[in-house]
Each structure stands twice: as C-alpha cells, then as structure tokens.
TORKOL-435561 format. One record per residue (C-alpha): residue number from 1; residue in three letters; chain; y, x, z. Coordinates in Angstrom, 2 decimals, decimal comma. Layout:
TORKOL-435561
+-----+-----+-------+---------+---------+---------+
|   n | res | chain |       v |       u |       w |
+-----+-----+-------+---------+---------+---------+
| NUM | ALA |     A |       Y |       X |       Z |
...
+-----+-----+-------+---------+---------+---------+
END
This chain:
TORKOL-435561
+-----+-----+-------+---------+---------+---------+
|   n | res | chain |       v |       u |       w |
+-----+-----+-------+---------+---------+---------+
|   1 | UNK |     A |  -57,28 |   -7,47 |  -57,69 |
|   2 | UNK |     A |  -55,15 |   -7,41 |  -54,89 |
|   3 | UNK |     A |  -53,67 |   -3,64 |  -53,79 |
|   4 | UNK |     A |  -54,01 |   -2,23 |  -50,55 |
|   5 | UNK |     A |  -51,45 |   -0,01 |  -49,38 |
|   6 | UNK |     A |  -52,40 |    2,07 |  -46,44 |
|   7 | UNK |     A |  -50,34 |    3,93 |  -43,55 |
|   8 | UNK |     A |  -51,06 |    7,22 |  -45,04 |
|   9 | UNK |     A |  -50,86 |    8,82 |  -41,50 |
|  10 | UNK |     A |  -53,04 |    6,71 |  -39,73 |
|  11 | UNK |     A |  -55,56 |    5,30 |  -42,00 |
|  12 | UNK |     A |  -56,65 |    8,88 |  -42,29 |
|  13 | UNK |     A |  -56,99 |    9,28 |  -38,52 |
|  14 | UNK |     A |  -58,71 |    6,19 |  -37,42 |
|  15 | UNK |     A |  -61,17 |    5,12 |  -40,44 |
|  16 | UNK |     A |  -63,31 |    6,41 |  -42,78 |
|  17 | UNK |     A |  -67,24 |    5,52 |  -45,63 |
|  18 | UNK |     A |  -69,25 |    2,63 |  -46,71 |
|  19 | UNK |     A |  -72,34 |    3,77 |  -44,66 |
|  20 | UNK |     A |  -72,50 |    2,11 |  -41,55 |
|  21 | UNK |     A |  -71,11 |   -1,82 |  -43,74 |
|  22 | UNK |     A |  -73,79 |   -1,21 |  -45,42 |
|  23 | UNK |     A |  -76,42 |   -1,31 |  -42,57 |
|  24 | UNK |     A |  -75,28 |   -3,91 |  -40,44 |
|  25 | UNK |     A |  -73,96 |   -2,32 |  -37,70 |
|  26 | UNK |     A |  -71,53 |   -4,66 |  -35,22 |
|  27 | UNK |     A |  -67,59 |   -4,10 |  -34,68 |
|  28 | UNK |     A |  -68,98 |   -3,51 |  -31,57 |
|  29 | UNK |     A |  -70,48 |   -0,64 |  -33,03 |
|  30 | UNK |     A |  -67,59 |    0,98 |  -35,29 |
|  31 | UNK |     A |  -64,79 |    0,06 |  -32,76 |
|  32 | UNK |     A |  -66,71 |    2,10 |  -29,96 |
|  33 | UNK |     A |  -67,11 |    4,89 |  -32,53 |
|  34 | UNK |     A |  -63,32 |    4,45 |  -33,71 |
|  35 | UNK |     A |  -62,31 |    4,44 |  -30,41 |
|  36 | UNK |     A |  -63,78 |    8,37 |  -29,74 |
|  37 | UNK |     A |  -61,84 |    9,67 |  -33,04 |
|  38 | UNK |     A |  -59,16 |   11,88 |  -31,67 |
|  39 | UNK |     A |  -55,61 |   10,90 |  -32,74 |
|  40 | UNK |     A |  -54,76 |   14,07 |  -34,36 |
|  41 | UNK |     A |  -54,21 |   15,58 |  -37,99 |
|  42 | UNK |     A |  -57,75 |   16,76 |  -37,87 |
|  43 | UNK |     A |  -59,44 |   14,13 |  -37,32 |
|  44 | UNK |     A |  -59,31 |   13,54 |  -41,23 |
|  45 | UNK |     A |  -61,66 |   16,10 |  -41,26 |
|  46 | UNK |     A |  -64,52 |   14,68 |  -40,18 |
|  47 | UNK |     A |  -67,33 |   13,21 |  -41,40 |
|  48 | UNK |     A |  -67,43 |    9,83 |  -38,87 |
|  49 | UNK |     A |  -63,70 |    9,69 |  -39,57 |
|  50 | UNK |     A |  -64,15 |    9,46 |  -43,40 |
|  51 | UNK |     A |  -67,21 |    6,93 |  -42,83 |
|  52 | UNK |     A |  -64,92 |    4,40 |  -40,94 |
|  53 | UNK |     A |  -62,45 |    4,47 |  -43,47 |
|  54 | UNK |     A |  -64,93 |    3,76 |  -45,90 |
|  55 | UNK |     A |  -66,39 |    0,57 |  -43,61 |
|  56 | UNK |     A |  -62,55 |   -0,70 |  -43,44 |
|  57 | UNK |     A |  -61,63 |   -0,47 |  -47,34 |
|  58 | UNK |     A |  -65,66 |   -2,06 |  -47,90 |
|  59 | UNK |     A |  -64,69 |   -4,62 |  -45,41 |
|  60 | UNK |     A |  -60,68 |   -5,50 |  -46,69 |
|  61 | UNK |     A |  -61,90 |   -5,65 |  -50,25 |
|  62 | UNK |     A |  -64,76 |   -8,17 |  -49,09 |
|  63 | UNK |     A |  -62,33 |  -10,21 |  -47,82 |
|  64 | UNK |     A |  -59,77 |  -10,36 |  -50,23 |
|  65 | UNK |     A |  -62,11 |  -11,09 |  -52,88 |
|  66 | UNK |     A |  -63,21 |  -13,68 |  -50,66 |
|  67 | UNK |     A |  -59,46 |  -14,80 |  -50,40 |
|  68 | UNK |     A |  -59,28 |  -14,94 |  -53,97 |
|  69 | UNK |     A |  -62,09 |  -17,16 |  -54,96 |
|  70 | UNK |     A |  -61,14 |  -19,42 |  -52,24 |
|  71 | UNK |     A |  -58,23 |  -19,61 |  -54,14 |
|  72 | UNK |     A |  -59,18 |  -19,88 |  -57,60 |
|  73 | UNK |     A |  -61,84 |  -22,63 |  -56,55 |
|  74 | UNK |     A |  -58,43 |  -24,35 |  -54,65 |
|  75 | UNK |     A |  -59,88 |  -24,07 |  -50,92 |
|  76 | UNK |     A |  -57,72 |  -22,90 |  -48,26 |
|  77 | UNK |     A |  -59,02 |  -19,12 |  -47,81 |
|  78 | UNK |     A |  -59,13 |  -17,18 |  -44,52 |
|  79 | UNK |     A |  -56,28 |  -15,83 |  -44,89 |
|  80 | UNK |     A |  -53,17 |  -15,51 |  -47,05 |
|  81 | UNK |     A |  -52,02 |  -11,62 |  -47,49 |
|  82 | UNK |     A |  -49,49 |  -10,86 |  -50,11 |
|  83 | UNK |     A |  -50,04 |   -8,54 |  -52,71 |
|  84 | UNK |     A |  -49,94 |   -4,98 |  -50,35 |
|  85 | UNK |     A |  -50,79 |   -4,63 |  -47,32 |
|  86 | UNK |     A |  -49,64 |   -2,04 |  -45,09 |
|  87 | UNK |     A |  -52,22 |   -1,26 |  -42,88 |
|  88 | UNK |     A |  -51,67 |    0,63 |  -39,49 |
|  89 | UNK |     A |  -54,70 |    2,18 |  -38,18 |
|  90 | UNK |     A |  -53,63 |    2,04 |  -34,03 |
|  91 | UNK |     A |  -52,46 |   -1,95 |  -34,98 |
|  92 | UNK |     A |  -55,78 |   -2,55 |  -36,37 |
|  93 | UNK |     A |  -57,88 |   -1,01 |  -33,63 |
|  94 | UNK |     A |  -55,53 |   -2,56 |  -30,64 |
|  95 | UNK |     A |  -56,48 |   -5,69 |  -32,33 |
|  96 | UNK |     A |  -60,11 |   -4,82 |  -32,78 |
|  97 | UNK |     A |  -60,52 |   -4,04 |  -28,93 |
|  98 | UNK |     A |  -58,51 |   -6,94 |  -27,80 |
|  99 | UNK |     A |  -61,98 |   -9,13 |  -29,13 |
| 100 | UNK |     A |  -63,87 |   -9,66 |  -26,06 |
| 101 | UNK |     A |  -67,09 |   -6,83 |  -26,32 |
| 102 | UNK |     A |  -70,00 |  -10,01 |  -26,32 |
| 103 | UNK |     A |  -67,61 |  -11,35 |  -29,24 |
| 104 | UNK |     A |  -67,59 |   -7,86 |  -30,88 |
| 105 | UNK |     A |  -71,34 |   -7,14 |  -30,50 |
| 106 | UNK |     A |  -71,92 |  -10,85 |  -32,56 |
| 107 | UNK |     A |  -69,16 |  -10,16 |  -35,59 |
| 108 | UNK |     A |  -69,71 |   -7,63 |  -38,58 |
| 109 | UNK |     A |  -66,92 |   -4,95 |  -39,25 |
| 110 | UNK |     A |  -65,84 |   -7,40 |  -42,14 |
| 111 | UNK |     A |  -65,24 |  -10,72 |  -39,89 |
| 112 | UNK |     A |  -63,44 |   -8,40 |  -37,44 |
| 113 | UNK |     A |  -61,23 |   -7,54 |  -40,50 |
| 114 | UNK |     A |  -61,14 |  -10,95 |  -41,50 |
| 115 | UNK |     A |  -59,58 |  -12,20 |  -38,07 |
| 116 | UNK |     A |  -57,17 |   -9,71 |  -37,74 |
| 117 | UNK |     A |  -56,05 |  -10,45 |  -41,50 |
| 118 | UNK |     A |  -56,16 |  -14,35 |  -40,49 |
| 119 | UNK |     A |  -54,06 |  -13,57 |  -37,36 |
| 120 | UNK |     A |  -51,69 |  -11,03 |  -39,75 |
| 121 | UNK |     A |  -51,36 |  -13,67 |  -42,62 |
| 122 | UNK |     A |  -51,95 |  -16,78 |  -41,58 |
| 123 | UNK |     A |  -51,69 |  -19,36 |  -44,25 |
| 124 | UNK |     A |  -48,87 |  -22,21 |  -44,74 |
| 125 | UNK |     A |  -49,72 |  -25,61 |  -44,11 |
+-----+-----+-------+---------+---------+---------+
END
C-alpha cells in the first residue's frame, strides 16, 4: 500500500484519531474544530488534536485504497498521487475552508480529502 509521508511539524499541530470518521460527523464539523487548534508545539498535546489526525490518516488511507482498486479494476480513480505524499497541515486546512460551508456541511471528512487529493494530483488524460 501506498506510503504517506507527513510534514512532521504540522501534521502534529493541525490533525489528530479515528473517532469522529467513524461517526459521521461533516468536514463541516472537523474543519470548524481544526480551525480552533492553536498553531503551536503544544497543540500535539491534546486530545482533539490527536483525534483529527486520526480522522485525516482514516480518511487518506480510504482514499488511496480507493485509488488503488480503481486502478487494478482499470477505471480512472479520483485521483492519481504518487507513492508519498507530503502532506502540509495549514495547505490542507486552507483548502478545506476554501469549500463553501453548505458544501462542507454535505461532504464527509474523507470526500473533503478526496477533493483536495483530486485538486493535488489530478490524473493525466
């Protein structure tokens, strides 16, 4: 399976756990919550911050297992991300916010991932 290589600095401060993928909340949801994390060293420390990062690494490995029976059953999957991606936390939440809120409030943590990986690694042809 694909490897995903993340910012070690700000993966830590933006996301954290599986919780909250888990029970259906919105990226409406996790990108208001995101959005309160404080951008400093400490904010690996908490609890919310670890359960965000767990949503995001539920949500990228959704998709790129998604990606990869697309490809193995020769569709054109959502997206096409090489082997590691580096992930920037602040990149990935600028994105996140620039979806319109009513958009947000209809889309699950992983099809927010899935755009911004679509919009990230778009495939050829």
């Amino acid at each position: 399976m694909r490897h995903v290589i993340l910012t070690a600095a700000g993966a830590a401060l933006l996301f954290a756990g599986s919780a909250g993928a888990q029970n259906g909340r919105t990226l409406d949801t996790f990108v208001t919550e995101a959005n309160r994390i404080p951008q400093n060293p400490t904010a690996v420390l908490r609890s919310d911050t670890r359960r965000l990062f767990g949503e995001v690494r539920t949500g990228l490995t959704t998709v790129l297992a998604r990606v990869q029976a697309d490809r193995a059953a020769g569709l054109t999957p959502p997206a096409c991300p090489p082997e590691a991606i580096d992930l920037n936390p602040r990149q990935l939440l600028t994105f996140l916010n620039a979806i319109p809120q009513a958009r947000r409030a209809r889309m699950s943590v992983t099809e927010g991932l899935q755009a911004w990986m679509a919009e990230r690694y778009p495939c050829e042809g």
